[in-house]
C-alpha positions as CSV (number, residue, x, y, z in Angstrom):
1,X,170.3,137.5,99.5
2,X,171.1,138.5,95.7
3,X,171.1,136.1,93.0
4,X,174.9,136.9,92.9
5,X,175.4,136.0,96.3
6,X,174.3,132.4,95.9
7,X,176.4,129.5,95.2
8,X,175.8,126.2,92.8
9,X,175.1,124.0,96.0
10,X,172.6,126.5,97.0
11,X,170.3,125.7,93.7
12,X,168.2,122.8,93.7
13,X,166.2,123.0,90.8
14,X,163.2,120.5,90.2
15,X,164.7,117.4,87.9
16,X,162.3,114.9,86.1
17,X,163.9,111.4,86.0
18,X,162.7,109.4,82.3
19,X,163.3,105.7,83.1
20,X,162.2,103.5,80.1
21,X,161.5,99.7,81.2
22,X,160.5,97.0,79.4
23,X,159.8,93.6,81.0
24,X,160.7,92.2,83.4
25,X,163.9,90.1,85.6
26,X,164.9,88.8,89.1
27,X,166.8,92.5,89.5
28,X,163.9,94.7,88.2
29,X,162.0,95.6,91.3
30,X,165.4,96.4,93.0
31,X,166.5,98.2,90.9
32,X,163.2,100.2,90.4
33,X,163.2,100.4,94.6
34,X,167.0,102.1,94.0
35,X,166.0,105.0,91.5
36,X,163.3,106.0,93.9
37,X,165.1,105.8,97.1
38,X,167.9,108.1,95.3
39,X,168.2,111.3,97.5
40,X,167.9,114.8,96.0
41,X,166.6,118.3,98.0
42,X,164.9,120.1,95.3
43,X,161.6,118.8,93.7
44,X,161.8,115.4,91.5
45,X,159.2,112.8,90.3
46,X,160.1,109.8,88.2
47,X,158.4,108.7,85.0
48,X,158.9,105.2,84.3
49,X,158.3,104.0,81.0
50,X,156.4,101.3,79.4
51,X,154.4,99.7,76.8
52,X,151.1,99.2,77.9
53,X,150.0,95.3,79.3
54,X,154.2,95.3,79.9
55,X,154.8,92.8,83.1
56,X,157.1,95.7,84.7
57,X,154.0,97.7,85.1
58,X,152.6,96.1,88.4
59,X,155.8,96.2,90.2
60,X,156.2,100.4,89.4
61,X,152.3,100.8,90.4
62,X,152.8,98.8,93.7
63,X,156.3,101.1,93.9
64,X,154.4,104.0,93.3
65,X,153.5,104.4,96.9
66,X,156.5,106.4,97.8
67,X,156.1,109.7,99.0
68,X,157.7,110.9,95.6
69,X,155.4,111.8,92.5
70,X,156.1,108.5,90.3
71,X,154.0,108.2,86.8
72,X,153.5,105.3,84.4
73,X,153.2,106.7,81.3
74,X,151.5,103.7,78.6
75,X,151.4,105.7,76.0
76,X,154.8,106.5,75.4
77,X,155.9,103.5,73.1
78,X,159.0,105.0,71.6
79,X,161.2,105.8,74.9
């Protein structure tokens, strides 16, 4: 098969999902739960967001057991 030959449905390229959080409320862990349990077929990972000591920060590492790639990343303050 030639490049030509393919169509868009037949491209899944890798994505990287940015999710800034800060804090926390009765909706946050759903909502977390939701962006991971999206479907896609290529490759993805999700970076979540967050000030470092933020209360969100348990709930994404106790999330993080997924079989996607999921990253807290504390030292991006500025998201």
């Amino acid at each position: 098969m030639e490049a030509n030959d393919l169509e868009v449905g037949d491209l899944n390229p890798g994505v990287t999902v940015l999710k800034p959080v800060k804090g926390l409320d009765s909706k946050s862990e759903e909502c977390f739960r939701s962006r991971l349990q999206q479907s896609y077929d290529g490759s993805h990972q999700v970076l979540f967001c967050a000030e470092k000591d933020d209360p969100a920060e348990a709930v994404i590492e106790r999330l993080s057991r997924w079989e996607m790639e999921v990253v807290l990343s504390p030292y991006m303050t500025t998201c």
